[in-house]
C-alpha distance (Angstrom), angle and dihedral (degrees) to the residues before:
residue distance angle dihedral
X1 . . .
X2 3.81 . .
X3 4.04 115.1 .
X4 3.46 138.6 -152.4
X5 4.19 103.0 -82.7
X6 3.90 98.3 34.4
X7 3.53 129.1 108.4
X8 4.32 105.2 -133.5
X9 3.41 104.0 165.4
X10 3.98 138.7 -88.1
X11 4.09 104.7 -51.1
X12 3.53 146.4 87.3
X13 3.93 126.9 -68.3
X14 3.34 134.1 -172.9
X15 4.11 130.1 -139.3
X16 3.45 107.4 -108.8
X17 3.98 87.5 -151.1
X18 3.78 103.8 46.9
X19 3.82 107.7 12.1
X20 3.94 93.3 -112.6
X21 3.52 117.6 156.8
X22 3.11 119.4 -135.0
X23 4.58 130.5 -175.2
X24 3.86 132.6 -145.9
X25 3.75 110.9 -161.4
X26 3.63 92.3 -171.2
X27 3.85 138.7 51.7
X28 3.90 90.9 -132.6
X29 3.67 98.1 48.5
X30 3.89 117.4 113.4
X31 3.67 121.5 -130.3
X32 4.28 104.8 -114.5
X33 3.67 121.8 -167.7
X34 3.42 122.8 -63.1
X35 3.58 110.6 -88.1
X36 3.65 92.8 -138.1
X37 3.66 111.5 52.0
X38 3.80 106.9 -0.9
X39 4.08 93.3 -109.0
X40 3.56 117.5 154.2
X41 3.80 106.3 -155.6
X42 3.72 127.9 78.5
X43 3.37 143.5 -177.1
């Protein structure tokens, strides 16, 4: 389960806490916070 800091890949993820989606364009972008509600897990 990708968290907030890591790097997972280009793709979409999803805030565990809210249901947010949220998209990486790029294989070496980290995953921030969700926008939303601050959570740090995704799926």
């Amino acid at each position: 389960m990708p968290k907030t800091g890591e790097k997972p890949g280009a793709g979409q993820y999803t805030c565990k806490e809210c249901g947010k989606t949220l998209t990486l364009d790029d294989e070496t972008d980290k995953l921030p916070p969700c926008s939303n509600c601050g959570g740090t897990e995704f799926k």
